[in-house]
Structures are given as structure tokens and as C-alpha cells.
N, C-alpha and C positions, 0 to 999 in steps of 0.2 A: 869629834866627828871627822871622817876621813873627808879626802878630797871629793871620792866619785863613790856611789852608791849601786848596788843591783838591785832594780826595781822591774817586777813582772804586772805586765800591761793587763788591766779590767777585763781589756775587751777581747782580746787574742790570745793572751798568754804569753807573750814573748820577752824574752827577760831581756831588759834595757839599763844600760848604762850612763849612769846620771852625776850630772857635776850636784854635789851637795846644797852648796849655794844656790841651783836653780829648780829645785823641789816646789818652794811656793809660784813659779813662773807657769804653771799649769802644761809641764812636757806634754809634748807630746811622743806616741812606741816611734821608735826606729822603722818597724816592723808594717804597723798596719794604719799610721798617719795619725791615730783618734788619739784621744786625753788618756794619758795613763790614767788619771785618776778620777776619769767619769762616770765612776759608779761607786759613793762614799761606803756601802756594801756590798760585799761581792758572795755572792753563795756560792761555794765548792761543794762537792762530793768524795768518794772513793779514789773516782777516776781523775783528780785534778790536784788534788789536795794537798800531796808529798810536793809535788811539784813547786807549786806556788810557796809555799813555807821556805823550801830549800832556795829558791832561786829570789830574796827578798833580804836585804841588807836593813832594810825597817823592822821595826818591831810590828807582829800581827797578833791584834787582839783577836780570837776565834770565837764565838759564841755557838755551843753545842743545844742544840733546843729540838723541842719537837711538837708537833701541831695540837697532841691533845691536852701540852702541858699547860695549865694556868697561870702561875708564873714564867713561866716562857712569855704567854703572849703578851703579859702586863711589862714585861722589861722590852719587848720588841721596838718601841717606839723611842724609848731611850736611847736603846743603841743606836736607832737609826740617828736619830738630834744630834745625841753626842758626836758621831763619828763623820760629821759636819764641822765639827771645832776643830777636830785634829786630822783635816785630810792631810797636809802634808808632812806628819809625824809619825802617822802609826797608821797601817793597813786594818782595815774591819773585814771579818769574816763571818759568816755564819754557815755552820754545818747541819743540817737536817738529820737527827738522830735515827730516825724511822728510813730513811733514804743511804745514809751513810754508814752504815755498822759495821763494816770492817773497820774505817778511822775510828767510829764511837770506841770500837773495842780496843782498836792499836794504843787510846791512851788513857784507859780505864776510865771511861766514863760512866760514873754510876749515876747519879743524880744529875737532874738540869735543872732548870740551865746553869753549867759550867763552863765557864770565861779561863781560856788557858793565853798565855803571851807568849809568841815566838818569837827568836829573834837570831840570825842565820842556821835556819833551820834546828833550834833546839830552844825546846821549853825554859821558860825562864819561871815564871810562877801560873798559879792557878786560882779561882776562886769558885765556890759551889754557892746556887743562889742567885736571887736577882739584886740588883739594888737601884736603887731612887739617882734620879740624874746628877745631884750636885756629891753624893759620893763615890758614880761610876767616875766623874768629869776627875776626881781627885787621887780615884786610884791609878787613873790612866797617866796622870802626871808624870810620875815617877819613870817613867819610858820618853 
């Protein structure tokens, strides 16, 4: 891991510069005073989305979902749990499929919910599906 990290702020957006070492110290933006990471999910859209991915030196697990799906809503709470264990590891997203379909299309998303992991702004891998807490918690390991 490097020394300093680029991390974009929950609540404002603004991309902050962070000693590695003090990720679990609960930073707070440069920019607008509050927790970077006071919101374990953060929902983007269209309009925010390129942004956030590009400007985050973490790895960003994204959850692609949408409200009529049924597996969607049965993974919803997992990811919320999970992404509780790994705030200062990995960024949580979640994208509204029905809300966001320019990003749904920009990265072929056929099926949801599908879980994609960025990491400075390019895909790393993907997975279509929901899955059960103790092998979301194992896939996210590996980040």
C-alpha cells in the first residue's frame, strides 16, 4: 500500500488526500469538515459516478440493482451489514438501474444484481447475482 491515498468524501464529493495509515482513524474531507466515511453506502447515479470511481485510490465494490428486482432486494441488507466490516477497505456503492442507464449501459449490465470492483477508476472483476453474507464477506477479501 502506498503512503497517501485519494479518497472522495460521502458527503460532498471532494477528493481528499489521506496518509494510509490513518483510514481506520475516522478522517475527516479537507473540503466540507464531516466523516469521509459516514455513509458505509453511498448511492451514485449518472451524474456522479465517473467521478467517484476515478477520484478513489480504494477499491469500490458497486452494486447495480433495481427496485422491481427480487434478488436485489433480498441481497440489499447484506450489502448494507457487510459493508460495515470493511469501511476502511473498500468503498460501497450502489447504482439504481432504473435511475442510471447511461452507467447501467456504459458497462453492460445485463442481469442484476451485478457487483462490479473498481479500483483507480478501472474494473477489476465482476460478479452477476446475489450471494449470502458469509460468501459476499469472502469475496470482498481478496481486495
Amino acid at each position: 500500500m502506498t503512503d497517501s491515498l485519494f479518497i472522495t468524501c460521502s458527503q460532498c464529493g471532494a477528493k481528499n488526500r489521506l496518509p494510509a495509515s490513518k483510514l481506520s482513524d475516522a478522517p475527516n474531507c479537507g473540503k466540507c469538515k464531516q466523516s469521509i466515511f459516514s455513509h458505509s453506502v453511498i448511492e451514485l447515479d449518472d451524474s456522479n459516478f465517473q467521478r467517484f470511481i476515478q477520484n478513489n485510490d480504494m477499491p469500490i465494490v458497486v452494486d447495480f440493482w433495481a427496485s422491481w428486482c427480487g434478488p436485489c432486494q433480498h441481497f440489499a441488507p447484506v450489502f448494507q451489514q457487510t459493508s460495515t466490516l470493511f469501511l476502511d477497505k473498500v468503498r460501497f456503492v450502489k447504482v439504481n438501474t432504473e435511475q442510471a442507464q447511461q452507467t447501467a449501459a456504459m458497462y453492460g449490465i445485463r442481469s442484476i444484481p451485478s457487483l462490479l470492483v473498481f479500483k483507480n477508476g478501472k474494473e477489476l472483476t465482476r460478479q452477476a447475482g446475489a450471494m449470502d453474507q458469509s460468501n459476499f464477506t469472502r469475496w470482498l477479501s481478496q481486495f
